[in-house]
C-alpha positions in Angstrom: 0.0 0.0 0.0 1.6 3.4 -1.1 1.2 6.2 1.8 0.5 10.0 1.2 3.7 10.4 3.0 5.2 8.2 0.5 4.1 10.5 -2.4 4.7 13.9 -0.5 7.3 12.9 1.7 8.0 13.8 5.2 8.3 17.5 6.4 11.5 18.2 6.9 14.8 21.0 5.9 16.4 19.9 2.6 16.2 18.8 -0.8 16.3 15.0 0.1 14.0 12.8 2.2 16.5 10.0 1.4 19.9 12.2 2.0 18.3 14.4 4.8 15.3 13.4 6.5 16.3 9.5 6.5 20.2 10.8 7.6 18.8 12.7 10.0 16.6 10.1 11.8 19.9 7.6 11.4 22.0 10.1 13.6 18.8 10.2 16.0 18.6 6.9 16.6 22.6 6.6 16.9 22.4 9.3 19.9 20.2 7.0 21.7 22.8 4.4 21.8 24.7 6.5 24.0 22.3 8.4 25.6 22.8 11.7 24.6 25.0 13.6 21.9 28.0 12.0 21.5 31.7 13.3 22.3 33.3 11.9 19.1 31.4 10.1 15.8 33.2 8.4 13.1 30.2 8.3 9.5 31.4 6.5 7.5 29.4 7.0 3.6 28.6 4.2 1.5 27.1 4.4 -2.2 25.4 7.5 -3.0 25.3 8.3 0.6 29.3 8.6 0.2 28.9 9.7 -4.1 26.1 12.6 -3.1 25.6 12.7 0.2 27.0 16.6 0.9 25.4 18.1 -2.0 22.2 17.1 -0.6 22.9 18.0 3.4 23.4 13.9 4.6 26.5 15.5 6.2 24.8 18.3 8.2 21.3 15.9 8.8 23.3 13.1 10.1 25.1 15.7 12.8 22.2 17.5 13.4 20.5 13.8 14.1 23.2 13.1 16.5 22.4 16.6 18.6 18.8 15.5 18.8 17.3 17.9 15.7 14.5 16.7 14.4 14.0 16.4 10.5 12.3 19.6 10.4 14.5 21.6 12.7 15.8 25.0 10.9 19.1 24.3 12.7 20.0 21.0 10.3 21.3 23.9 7.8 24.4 24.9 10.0 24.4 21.8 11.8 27.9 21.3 10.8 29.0 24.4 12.4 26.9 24.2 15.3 28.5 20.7 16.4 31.6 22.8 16.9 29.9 24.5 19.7 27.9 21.7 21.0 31.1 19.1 22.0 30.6 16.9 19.0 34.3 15.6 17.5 33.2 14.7 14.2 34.8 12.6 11.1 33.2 12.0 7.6 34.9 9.4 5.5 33.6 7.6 2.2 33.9 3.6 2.1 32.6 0.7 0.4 30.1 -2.0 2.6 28.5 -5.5 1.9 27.4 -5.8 -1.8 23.8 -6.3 -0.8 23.7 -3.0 1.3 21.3 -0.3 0.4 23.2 2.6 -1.7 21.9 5.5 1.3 23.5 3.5 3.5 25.9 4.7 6.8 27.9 3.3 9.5 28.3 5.3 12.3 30.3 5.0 15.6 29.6 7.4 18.7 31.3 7.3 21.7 29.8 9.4 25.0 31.8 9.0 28.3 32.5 5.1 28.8 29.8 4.3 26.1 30.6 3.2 22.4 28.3 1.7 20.1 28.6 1.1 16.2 25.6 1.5 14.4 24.7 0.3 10.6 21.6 2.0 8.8 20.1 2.8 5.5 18.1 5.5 4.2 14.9 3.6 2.2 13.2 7.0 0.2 10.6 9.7 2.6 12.5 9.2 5.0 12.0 5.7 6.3 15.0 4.1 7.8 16.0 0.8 8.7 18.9 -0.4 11.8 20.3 -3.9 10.2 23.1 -3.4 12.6 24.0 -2.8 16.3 27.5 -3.4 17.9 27.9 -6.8 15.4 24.1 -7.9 15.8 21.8 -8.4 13.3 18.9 -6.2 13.6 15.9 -4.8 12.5 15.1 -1.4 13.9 12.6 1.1 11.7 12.2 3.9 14.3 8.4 4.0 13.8 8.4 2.2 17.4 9.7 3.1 20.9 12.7 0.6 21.2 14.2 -1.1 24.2 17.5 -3.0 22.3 19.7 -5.0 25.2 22.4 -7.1 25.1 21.8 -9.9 28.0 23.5 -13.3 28.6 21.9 -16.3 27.2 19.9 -18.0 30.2 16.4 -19.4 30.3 13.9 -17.0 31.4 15.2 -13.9 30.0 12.5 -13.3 27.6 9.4 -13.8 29.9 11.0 -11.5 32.9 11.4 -8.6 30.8 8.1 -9.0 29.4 7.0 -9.1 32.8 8.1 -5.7 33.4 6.9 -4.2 30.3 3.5 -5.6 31.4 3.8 -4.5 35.5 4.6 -0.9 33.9 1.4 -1.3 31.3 3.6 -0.8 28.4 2.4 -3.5 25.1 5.0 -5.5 23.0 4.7 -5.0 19.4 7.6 -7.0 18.4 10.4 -8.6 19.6 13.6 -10.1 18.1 16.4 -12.1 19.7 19.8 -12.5 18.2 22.3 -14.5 19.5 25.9 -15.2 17.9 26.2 -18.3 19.8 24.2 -20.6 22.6 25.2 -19.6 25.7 26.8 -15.9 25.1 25.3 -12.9 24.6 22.1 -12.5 23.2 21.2 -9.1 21.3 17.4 -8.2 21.7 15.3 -5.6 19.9 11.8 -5.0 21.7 9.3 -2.4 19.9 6.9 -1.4 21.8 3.3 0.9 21.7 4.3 3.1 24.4 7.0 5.4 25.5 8.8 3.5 28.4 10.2 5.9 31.1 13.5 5.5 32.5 12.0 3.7 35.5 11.7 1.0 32.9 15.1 0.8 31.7 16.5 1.2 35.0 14.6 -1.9 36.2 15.9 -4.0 33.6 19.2 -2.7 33.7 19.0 -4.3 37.5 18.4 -7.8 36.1 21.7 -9.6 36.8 22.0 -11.0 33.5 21.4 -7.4 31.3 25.0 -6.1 30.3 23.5 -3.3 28.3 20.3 -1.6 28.2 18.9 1.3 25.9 16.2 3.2 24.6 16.1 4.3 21.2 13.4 6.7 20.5 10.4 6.7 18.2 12.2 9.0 14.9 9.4 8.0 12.1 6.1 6.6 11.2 
């Protein structure tokens, strides 16, 4: 089924929904990962992302993403300049991913205090995105949910005791996805859900003795 927002694409500053309002929403989501604007972020370009990507503002959206501007937000336009200002160490480079991945397509790396997080995401066309890519995990992140992503150890249980904290706090699970690169390590979830959790939520599972790493990554699209 083809949207009206599809057609018109989103509202948003610049010429691009795929170079600016897409970038942008990638460097939102990347933010989360650390909680907060990063100190230092590595983007690295790939395809027309890397070919194109300043002439139409991916380089301004993308640091305007990762100080929390919205897609809209007049401030995208010095973005660049504004980052200076606002703590952000940034590097561009240009490089060449997987065959198979999407031509608006950027990997980015963040680092805030004692946090680090790689991030892989593409740019789809009026400004959906999609996350296939979080520290080494396979993911699927679209940022038209709130997102709880987590990396846990593998024991029995795990699943059904978070679930039961989403449910004590009211909050509904629209999907969830469980990656694991091997039985018995670490185990990479991706929980969208209906409602915006508080930090009361992520704080309780953060407690569970099993949780190495706990996030929220905020609803950007949709």
């Amino acid at each position: 089924m083809v949207s009206l927002l599809d057609i018109i694409g989103p509202v948003m500053v610049g010429p691009s929904s795929s170079h600016t309002a897409g970038a942008c929403r990638l460097g939102l989501l990347a933010r989360c990962l650390v909680g907060g604007t990063p100190e230092r972020a590595r983007i690295e370009l790939h395809g027309s992302f890397a070919r194109t990507g300043e002439g139409h503002g991916t380089d301004k959206a993308i640091a305007g993403g990762l100080m929390g501007f919205r897609p809209d937000d007049e401030r995208l336009r010095d973005a660049l300049d504004i980052a200076q200002g606002d703590g952000l160490d940034y590097v561009f480079e240009k490089t060449t991913l997987a065959d198979d991945a999407h031509p608006n397509t950027a990997r980015i790396t963040v680092e805030r205090g004692d946090r680090h997080a790689i991030m892989v995401g593409s740019s789809l066309g009026a400004g959906r995105i999609l996350v296939t890519e979080i520290n080494g995990y396979a993911v699927e992140v679209s940022g038209t949910y709130h997102t709880i992503v987590l990396i846990a150890e593998d024991v029995k249980g795990s699943v059904a005791a978070i679930a039961t904290i989403l449910a004590e706090h009211g909050i509904n699970i629209a999907n969830l996805r469980l990656t694991r690169k091997e039985r018995g390590g670490d185990a990479f979830m991706v929980i969208e859900v209906d409602d915006m959790p508080g930090e009361a939520v992520r704080d309780e599972i953060r407690t569970l003795p099993w949780v190495r790493w706990a996030f929220r990554l905020d609803k950007v699209s949709g």
